[in-house]
C-alpha positions in Angstrom: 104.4 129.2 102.8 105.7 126.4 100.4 104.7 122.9 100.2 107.2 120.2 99.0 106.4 116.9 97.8 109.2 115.1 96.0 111.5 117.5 93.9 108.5 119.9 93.0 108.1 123.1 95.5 105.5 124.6 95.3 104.6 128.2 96.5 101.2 128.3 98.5 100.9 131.2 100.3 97.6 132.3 97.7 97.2 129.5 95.6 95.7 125.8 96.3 97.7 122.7 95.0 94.8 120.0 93.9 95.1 116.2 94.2 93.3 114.1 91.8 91.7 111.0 93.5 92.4 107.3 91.7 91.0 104.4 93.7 92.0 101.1 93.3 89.2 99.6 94.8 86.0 97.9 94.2 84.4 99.5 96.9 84.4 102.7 96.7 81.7 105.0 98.3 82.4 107.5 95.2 83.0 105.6 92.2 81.7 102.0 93.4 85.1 100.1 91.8 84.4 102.1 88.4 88.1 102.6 87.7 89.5 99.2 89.4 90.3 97.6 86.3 93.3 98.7 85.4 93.1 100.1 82.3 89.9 102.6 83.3 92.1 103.8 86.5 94.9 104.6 83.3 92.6 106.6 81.8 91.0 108.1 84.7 94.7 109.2 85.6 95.0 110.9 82.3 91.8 113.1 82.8 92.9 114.1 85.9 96.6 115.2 84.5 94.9 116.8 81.7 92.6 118.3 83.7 95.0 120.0 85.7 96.7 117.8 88.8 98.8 118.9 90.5 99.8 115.6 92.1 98.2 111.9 92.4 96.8 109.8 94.8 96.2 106.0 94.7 94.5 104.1 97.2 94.2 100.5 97.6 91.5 100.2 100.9 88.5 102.7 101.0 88.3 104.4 104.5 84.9 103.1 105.5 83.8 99.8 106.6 84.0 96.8 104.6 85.4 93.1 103.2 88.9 92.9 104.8 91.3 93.7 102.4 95.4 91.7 103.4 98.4 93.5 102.8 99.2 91.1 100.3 96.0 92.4 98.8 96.6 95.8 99.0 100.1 95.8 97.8 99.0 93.9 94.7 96.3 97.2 93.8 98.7 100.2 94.4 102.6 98.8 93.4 101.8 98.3 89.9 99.4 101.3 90.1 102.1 103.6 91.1 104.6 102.1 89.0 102.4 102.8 85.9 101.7 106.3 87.0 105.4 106.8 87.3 106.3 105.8 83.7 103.7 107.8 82.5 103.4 111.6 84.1 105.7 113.6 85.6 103.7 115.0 88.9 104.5 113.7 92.0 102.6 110.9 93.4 100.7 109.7 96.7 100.1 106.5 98.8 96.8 106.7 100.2 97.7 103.6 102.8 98.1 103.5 106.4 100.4 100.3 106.2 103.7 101.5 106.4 105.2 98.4 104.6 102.6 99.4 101.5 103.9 102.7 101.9 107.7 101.6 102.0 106.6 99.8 98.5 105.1 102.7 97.3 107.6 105.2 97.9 110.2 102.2 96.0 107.8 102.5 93.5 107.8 106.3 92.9 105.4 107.7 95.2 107.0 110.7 97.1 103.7 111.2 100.1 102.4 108.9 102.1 98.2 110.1 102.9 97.8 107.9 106.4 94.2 108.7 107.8 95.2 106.5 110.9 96.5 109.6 112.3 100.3 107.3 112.0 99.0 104.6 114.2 101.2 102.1 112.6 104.6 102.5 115.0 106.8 102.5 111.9 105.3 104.6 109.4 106.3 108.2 109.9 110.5 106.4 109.7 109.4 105.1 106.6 108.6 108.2 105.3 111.6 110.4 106.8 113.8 107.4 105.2 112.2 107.9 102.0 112.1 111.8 102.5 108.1 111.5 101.7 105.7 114.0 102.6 103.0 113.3 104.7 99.3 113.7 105.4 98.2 114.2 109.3 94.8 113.3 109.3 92.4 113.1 112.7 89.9 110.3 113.1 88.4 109.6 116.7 89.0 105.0 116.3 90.6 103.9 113.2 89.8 103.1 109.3 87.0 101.0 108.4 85.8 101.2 112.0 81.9 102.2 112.3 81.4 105.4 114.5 77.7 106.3 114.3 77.9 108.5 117.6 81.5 110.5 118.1 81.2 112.6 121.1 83.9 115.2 121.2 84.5 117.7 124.9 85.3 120.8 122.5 85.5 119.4 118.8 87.6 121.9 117.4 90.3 121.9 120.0 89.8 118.2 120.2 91.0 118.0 116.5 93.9 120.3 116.5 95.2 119.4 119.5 95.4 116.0 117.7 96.7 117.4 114.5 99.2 119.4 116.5 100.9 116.4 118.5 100.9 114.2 115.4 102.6 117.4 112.9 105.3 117.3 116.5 105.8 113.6 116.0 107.0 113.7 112.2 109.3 116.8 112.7 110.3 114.6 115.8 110.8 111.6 113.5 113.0 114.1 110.9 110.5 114.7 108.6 110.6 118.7 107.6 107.4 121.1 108.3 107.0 122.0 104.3 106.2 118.4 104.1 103.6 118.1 106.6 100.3 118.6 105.6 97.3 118.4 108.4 94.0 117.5 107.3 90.5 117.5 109.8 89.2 114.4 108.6 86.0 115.4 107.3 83.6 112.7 108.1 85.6 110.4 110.0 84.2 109.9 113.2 82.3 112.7 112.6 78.6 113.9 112.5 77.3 115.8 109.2 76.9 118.7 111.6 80.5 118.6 113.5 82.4 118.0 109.7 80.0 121.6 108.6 82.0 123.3 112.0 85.5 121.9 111.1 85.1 123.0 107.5 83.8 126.6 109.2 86.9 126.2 111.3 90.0 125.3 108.8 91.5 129.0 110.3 92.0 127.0 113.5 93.9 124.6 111.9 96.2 126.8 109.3 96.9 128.3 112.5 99.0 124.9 113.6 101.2 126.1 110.6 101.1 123.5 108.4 99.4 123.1 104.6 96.2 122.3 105.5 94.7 119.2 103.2 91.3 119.8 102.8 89.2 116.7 102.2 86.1 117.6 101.2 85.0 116.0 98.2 81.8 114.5 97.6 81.8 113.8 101.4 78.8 112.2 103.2 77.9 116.1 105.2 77.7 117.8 101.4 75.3 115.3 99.8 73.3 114.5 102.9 73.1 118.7 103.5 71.8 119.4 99.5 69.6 115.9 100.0 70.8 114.2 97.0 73.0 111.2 95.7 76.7 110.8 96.5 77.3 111.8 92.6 75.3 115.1 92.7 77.3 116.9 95.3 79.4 118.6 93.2 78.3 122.2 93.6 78.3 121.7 97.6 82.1 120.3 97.0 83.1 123.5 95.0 81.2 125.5 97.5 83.2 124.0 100.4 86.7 123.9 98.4 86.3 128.0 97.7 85.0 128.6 101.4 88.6 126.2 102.7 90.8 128.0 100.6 89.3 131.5 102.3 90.2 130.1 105.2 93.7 129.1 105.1 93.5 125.4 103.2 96.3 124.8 100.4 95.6 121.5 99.4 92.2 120.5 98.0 91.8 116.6 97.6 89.3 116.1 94.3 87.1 113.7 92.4 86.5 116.4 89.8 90.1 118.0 89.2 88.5 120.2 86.5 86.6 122.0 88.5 88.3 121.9 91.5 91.6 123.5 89.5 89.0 126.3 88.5 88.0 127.2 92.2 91.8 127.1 92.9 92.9 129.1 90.7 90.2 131.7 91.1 90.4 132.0 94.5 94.1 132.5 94.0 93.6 135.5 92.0 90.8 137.0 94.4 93.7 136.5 97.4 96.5 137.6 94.9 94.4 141.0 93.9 93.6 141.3 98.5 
């Protein structure tokens, strides 16, 4: 199986591409705004390239709820942001937005994905992507971004979410956007319980079964830390623990806080699958 984002192909039938996460926010659960000012997210974006990225993502709106942020607003935190990155590393480069007219500006910009956990509920955003031949990120949530959902009820969870996943992968072929450029990602925590983000990590075979890179968004997630009882910034063992246990299962794309690391379980787990 190959993945394509941009120019760069990359082979991952054994091996686990790794995104390293820059937020552009104030507001972030992980990093509470460390690296908004602009010259901390510069150097955050070199640790992560030295540390062994294989692509970027920038995000200008953190998923959960919080202070309305305009498009105006958001546009003025990832342009420039994705501009910079552009001048600086060659890797191909992410949009974490589900505003297609950021993401248009974005892919101007450089950016070569667009990572939509809307699940494409903006009408125009998978024919922004096909026109900018971007890749794209499938994610499920049960409502919408920034929109509490203490108590998501599912009928059968698992077929609930790739049933999802599966008409959303059908819409962006529809909308000429090529499989090796569709990833499909559960949505770990949104809209979901601790417990039901444990079963669709358990799951990920169900969804590498839809035949699509599966994006694996684990990191630092609210179902590690509140599992191991400790603070957002100490879940890093659970995260490697959940990363290694996704790639056994079929995931090929590994979004990650700590690329170090992360690059480490991929590339291990590569061999062990390699060596099977």
């Amino acid at each position: 199986m190959f993945l394509d984002l941009g120019t760069t192909r990359f082979d991952i039938t054994h091996r686990a591409v790794v995104m390293g996460i820059l937020n552009r926010t104030p507001d972030s659960f992980y990093d509470q705004g460390a690296y908004y000012d602009f010259d901390a997210f510069l150097r955050k974006a070199e640790q992560l390239v030295t540390d062994g990225a294989d692509f970027l993502d920038v995000g200008g709106v953190k998923a959960g709820p919080g202070e309305e942020v305009t498009e105006a607003e958001e546009l003025e935190r990832v342009v420039p942001a994705v501009e910079a990155l552009r001048a600086r590393f060659d890797l191909p480069l992410s949009v974490d937005t589900w505003r297609a007219s950021v993401a248009e500006a974005c892919f101007a910009a450089g950016a070569v994905v667009g990572n939509d956990i809307s699940g494409f509920a903006d009408p125009d955003y998978l024919a922004v992507c096909a026109a900018a031949g971007a890749s794209v990120v499938a994610t499920h949530i049960r409502l919408a971004p920034r929109v509490p959902d203490p108590d998501p009820h599912y009928d059968d969870l698992v077929v609930d979410v790739c049933d999802f996943l599966r008409d959303r992968a059908r819409r962006a072929r529809e909308a000429g956007i090529p499989a090796e450029r569709i990833m499909v990602d559960a949505g770990l925590d949104l809209g979901k319980t601790e417990e039901q983000s444990l079963i669709l990590l358990r799951r990920s075979d169900a969804l590498a079964e839809l035949g699509h890179p599966v994006f694996l968004s684990a990191s630092n997630k609210r179902f590690l830390w509140t599992l191991l009882g400790v603070e957002r910034h100490e879940a890093g063992e659970g995260t490697m623990a959940a990363h290694a246990l996704g790639i056994a299962l079929g995931c090929r794309v590994l979004r990650a806080h700590d690329v170090r690391d992360g690059r480490r379980v991929a590339d291990t787990m590569a061999a062990i699958l390699e060596a099977a």
